[in-house]
ZAMARGU-4260 file (C-alpha; in steps of 0.2 Angstrom, whole numbers, plus 5000, padded with zeros to 4 digits):
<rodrens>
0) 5000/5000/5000 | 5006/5016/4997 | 5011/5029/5011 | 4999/5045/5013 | 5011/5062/5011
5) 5008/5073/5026 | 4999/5091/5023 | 5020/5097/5023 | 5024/5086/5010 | 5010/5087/5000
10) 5015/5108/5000 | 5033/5105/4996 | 5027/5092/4982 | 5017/5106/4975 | 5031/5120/4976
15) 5045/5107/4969 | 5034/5102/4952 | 5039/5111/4938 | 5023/5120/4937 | 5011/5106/4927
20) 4996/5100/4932 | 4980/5090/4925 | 4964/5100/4925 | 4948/5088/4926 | 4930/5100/4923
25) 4916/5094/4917 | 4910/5096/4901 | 4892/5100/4895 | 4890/5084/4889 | 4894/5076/4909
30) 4911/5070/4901 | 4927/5075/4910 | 4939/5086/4902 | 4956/5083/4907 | 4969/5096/4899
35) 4989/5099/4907 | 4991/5117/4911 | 5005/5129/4919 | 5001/5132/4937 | 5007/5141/4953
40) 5001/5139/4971 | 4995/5155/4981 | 4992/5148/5000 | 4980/5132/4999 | 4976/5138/4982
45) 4980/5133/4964 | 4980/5145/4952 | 4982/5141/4933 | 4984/5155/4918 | 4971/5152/4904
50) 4966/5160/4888 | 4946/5165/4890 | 4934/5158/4879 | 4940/5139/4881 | 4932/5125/4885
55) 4940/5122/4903 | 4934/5141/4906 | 4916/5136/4901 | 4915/5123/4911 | 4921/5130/4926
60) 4908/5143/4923 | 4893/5130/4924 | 4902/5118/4934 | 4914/5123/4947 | 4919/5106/4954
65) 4935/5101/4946 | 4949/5092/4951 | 4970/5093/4950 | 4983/5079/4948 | 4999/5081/4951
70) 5013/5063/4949 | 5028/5059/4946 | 5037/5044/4945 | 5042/5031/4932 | 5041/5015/4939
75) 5028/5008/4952 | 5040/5008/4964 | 5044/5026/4964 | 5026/5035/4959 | 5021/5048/4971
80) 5005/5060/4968 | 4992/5072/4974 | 4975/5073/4969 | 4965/5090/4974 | 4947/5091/4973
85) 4937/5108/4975 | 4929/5121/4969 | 4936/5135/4956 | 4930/5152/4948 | 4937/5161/4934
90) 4944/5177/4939 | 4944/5192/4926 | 4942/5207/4937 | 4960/5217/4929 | 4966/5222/4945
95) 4967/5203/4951 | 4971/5196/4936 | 4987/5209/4936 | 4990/5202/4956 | 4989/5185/4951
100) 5000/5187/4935 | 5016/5197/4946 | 5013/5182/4959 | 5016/5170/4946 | 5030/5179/4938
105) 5037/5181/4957 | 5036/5161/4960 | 5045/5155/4942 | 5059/5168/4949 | 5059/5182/4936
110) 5066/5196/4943 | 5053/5209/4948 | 5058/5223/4936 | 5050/5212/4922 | 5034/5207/4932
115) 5020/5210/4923 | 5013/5231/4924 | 4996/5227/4913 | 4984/5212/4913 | 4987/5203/4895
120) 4974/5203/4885 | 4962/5188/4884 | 4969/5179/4899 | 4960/5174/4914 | 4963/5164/4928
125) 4956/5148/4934 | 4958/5149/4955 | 4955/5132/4962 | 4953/5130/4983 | 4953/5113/4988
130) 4941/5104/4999 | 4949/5087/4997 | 4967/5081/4995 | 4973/5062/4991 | 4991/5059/4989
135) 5002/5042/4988 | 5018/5040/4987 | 5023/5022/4983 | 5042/5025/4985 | 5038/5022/5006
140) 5024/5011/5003 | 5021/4997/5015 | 5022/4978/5010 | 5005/4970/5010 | 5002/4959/5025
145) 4997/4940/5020
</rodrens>
């Protein structure tokens, strides 16, 4: 069985990644949709740069439940992962995209005289806070008892 990560590791999992994630929404036809995007975390939160007008954007708009995978690993014996569920909105007010876009730019280490001084046009921002987190690492796991 694998070993649950504790709410310090799951954290430091997500600060270490190099900023991929799957985004599951639900699409109008009850279908997951399940799309790897760039993401950064602020506190409990995930937050993930999109273009508006996409699918994902849509369906967080008549469905905010959605969920975010995280893994890495290449073999069985070293896979480790966190699965978040919770609820998102899109965020297109300028003034918090423009905060959200210099706290991305801050966390991938650009230096802050070329943080962002305008929203770009046509992005939004998906801004997921979690209500359930499942993790595994199977690098610890425990042997199965007979």
């Amino acid at each position: 069985m694998p070993r649950k990560l504790s709410d310090e590791e799951i954290e430091a999992f997500l600060d270490s990644r190099p900023g991929w994630a799957t985004l599951s929404t639900i699409d109008k036809d009850g279908f997951p949709h399940s799309v790897p995007l760039g993401y950064f975390r602020l506190g409990r939160d995930i937050v993930m740069g999109v273009r508006d007008g996409t699918r994902k954007v849509a369906n967080v708009e008549s469905n905010p439940n959605v969920s975010i995978m995280l893994e890495d690993g290449s073999t069985m014996a070293d896979i480790r992962g966190v699965l978040l569920q919770g609820h998102a909105r899109i965020v297109r007010e300028p003034g918090e995209v423009l905060q959200l876009a210099r706290h991305g730019a801050r966390r991938r280490g650009v230096p802050e005289s070329e943080w962002p001084t305008a929203p770009r046009p046509g992005v939004v921002y998906i801004r997921m806070t979690p209500v359930r987190t499942v993790s595994w690492d199977y690098s610890q796991s425990t042997p199965d008892e007979a």
